[in-house]
C-alpha positions in Angstrom: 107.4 126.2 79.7 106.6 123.4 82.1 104.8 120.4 80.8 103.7 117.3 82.6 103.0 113.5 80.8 101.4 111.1 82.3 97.9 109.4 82.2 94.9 111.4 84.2 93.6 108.1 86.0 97.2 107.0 87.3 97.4 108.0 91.2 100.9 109.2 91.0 100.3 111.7 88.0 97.4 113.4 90.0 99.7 113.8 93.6 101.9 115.4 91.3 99.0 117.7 89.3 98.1 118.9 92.8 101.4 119.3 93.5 101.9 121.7 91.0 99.0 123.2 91.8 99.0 123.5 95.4 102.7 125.5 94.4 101.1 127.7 92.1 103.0 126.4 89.4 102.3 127.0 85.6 102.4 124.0 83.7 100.4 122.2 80.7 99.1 118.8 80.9 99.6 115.9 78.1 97.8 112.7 78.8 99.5 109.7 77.2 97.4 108.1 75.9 94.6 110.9 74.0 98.6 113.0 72.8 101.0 110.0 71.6 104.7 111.2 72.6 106.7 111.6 68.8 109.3 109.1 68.3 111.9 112.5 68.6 111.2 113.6 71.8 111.4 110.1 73.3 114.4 109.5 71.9 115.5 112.3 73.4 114.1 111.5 76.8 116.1 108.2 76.8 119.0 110.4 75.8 118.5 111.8 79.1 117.1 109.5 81.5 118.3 106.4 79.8 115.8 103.3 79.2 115.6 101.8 82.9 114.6 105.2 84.2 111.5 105.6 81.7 110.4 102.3 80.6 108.2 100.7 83.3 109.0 97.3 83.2 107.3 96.7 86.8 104.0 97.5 84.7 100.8 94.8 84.2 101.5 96.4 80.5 105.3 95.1 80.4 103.8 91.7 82.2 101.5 91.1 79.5 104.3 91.6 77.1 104.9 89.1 74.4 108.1 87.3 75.7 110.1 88.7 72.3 109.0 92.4 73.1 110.8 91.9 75.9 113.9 90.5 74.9 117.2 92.7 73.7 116.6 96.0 73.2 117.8 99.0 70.5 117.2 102.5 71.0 114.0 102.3 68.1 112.6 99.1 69.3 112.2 101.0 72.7 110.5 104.2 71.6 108.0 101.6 69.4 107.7 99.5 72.3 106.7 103.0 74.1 104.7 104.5 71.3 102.4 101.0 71.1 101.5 101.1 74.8 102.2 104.4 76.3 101.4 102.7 79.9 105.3 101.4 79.4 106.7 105.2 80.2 107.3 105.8 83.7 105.1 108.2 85.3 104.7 111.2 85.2 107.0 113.0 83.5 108.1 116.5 83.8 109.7 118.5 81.4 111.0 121.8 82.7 113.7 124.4 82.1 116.2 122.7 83.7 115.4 119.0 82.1 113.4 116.3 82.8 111.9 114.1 86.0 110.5 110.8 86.0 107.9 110.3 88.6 107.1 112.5 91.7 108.4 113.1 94.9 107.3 116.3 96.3 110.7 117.1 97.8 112.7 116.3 94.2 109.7 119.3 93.0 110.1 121.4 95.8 113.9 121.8 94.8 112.9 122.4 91.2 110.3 125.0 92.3 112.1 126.7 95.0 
């Protein structure tokens, strides 16, 4: 099962919805922000990925940041940090057969989808 995160007004989540479409691939859709991501499966995804691949910190969201928030990090201060503003995870994310992406490039899909 192929599922892609990501927020349904962010520009990068909806090249990679038609994308997927366009490629007649079968996928589900979980926006952010209306499905919270549990505190398991983004541990999981930093397990993965690690931190600087999923947390946005180029974001107006990590900006507005108190300066604390933004300090040293642990593993659960992340995935709160993450769960409190979902805008923080990188965009959008793919969870396939083979693992996980974070973002789009339609080359990196065509690959997965060959």
């Amino acid at each position: 099962m192929t599922t892609l995160f990501g927020i349904k007004n962010c520009d990068t989540v909806r090249k990679a919805r038609r994308w997927l479409d366009n490629a007649n691939v079968s996928y589900t859709f979980q926006d952010l922000r209306e499905q919270p991501v549990p505190a398991a499966t983004l541990e999981a995804w930093l397990q993965q990925v690690g931190e600087a691949t999923l947390l946005n910190t180029r974001s107006t969201t990590w900006r507005n940041l108190p300066a604390a928030d933004k300090g040293e990090r642990t593993v659960p201060r992340t995935i709160q940090l993450l769960q409190q503003h979902p805008t923080l995870i990188k965009r959008p994310v793919l969870v396939h057969s083979n693992g996980i992406e974070v973002g789009f490039k339609d080359s990196r899909y065509a690959e997965l989808f060959a």
